[in-house]
N, C-alpha and C positions, 0 to 999 in steps of 0.2 A: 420241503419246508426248512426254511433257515435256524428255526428254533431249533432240532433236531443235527444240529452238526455245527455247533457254537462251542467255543473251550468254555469249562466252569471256573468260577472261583476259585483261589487260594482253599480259600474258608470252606470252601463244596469239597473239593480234593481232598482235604485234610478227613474231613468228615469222615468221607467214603472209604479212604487208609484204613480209619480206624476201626471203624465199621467191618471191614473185608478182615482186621486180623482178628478181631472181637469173633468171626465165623470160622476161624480156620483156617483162613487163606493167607500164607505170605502175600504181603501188597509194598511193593517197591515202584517209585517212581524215578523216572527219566527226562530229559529234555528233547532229543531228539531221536529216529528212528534209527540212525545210526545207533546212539547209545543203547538201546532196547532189545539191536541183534547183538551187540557185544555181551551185553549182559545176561540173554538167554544163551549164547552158548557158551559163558562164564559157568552158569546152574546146569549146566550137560556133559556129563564127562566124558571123555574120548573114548570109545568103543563101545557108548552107548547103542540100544538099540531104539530109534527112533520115528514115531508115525506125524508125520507134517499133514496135517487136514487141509483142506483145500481153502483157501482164505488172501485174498486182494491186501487184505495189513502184510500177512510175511509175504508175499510174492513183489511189494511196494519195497521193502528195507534190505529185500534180498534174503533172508534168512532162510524160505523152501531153500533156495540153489544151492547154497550156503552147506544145510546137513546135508540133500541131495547130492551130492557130487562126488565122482568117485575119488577119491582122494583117499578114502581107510580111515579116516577120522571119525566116522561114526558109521552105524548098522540102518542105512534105509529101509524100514518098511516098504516102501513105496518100490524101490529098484524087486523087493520080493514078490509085489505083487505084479508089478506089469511082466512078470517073466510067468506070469502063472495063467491057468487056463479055467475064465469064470465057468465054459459049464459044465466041464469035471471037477474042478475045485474050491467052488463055492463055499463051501464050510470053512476049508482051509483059509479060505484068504479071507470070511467074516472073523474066523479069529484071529488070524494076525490083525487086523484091523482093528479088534477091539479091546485086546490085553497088549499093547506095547509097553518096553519099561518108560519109554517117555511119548507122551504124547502132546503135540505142540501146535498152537491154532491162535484164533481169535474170536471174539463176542461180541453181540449188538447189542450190550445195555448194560451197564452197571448201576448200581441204585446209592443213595449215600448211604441206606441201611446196610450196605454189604448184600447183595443179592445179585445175583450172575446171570442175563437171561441168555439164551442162545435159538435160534432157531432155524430149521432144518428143511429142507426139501425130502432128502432119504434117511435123515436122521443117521447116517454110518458114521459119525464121528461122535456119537453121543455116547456109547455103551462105552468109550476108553473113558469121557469125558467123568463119568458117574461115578464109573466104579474100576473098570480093569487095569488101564493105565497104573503105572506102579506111582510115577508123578505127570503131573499135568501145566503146562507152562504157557499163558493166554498173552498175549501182546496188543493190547488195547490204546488206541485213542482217544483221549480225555473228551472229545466231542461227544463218546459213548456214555459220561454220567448224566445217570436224570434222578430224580426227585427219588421215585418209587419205583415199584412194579407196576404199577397202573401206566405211568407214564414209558414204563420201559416197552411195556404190550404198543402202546401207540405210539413208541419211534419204530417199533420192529413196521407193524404195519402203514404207517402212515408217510415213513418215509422209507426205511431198511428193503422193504420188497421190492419194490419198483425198479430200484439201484440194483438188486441182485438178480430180478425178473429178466433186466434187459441186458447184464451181463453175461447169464446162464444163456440166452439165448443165440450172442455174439459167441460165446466158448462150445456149447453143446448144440447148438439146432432148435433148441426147445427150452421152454419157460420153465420160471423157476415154483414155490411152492411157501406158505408156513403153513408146512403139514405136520407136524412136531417141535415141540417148544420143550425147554429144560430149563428148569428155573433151580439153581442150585440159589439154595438158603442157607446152607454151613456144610462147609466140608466136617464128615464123620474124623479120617485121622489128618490133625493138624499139620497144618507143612504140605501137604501132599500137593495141593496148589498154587501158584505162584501169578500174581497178577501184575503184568510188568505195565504199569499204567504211563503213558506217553505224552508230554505235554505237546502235542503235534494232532493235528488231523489227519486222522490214517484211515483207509477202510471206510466201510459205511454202516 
């Protein structure tokens, strides 16, 4: 549905900013995708330690490759875990996965009251997202504000799944799921979150 992946208003955008910092969340915006990995790893200091969630926005602007790459400019998560062995290390690797110092993704909904929705097949990116994560830095596509939560439930489902069903399936063999939803409504300590909102269609 075309409704579901239209840019908003000036006047929505604005809204939403203020809304997002009125909760907690630094909310900066950008014009291009390009601009959006500069300036996330502007907020990332070098020799951070860093978890990239699995998400079509950073893998679009380049920013997964970006921290992932060996170069020593930053501490991949990710390089830790795929060296590690799920079925002896399973704990292991659910914590690194959930307490990184930065954890870096993106969201299928913003609302102009400031509300963040996100939703999950395994939910493994959720427990950085809450709580562990020391900071959290989301890269959103303006196509992702809507009204409320109500309308943010019905982009997830009515258009978000489908787009991720069929791409889970071309990446892993098998469909995708909203088996877990997280609705952050204020971040507890301010700052912590950073909403790099994009005036681009990115992601879905």
């Amino acid at each position: 549905m075309t409704k579901w992946n239209n840019l908003p208003s000036e006047n929505s955008l604005q809204t939403t900013i203020k809304a997002l910092q009125q909760n907690g969340m630094n909310a900066i915006v950008v014009n291009t995708g390009k601009e959006a990995k500069e300036k996330a790893l502007e907020i990332i200091p070098e020799g951070s330690e860093v978890m990239t969630m699995s998400s079509v926005t950073l893998d679009t602007i380049g920013l997964s490759e970006e921290i992932n790459k060996a170069d020593g400019k930053f501490k991949p998560v990710r390089d830790k875990l795929y060296s590690m062995d799920r079925k002896t290390q399973a704990k292991e690797m659910n914590r690194l996965g959930a307490a990184p110092e930065f954890a870096v993704g993106s969201v299928h909904a913003v609302t102009q009251d400031g509300h963040v929705l996100i939703a999950s097949s395994t939910g493994s990116q959720l427990p950085a997202y809450v709580y562990g994560a020391g900071k959290v830095v989301w890269v959103v596509g303006t196509q992702k504000l809507v009204k409320n939560t109500n309308e943010g439930m019905k982009r997830i489902y009515e258009y978000v799944f489908s787009l991720e069903d069929e791409r889970a399936r071309a990446a892993y063999g098998m469909g995708s799921g909203v088996n877990k939803l997280l609705i952050v409504n204020k971040e507890f300590a301010p700052g912590r979150i950073t909403v790099i909102l994009v005036k681009e269609k990115l992601g879905f």
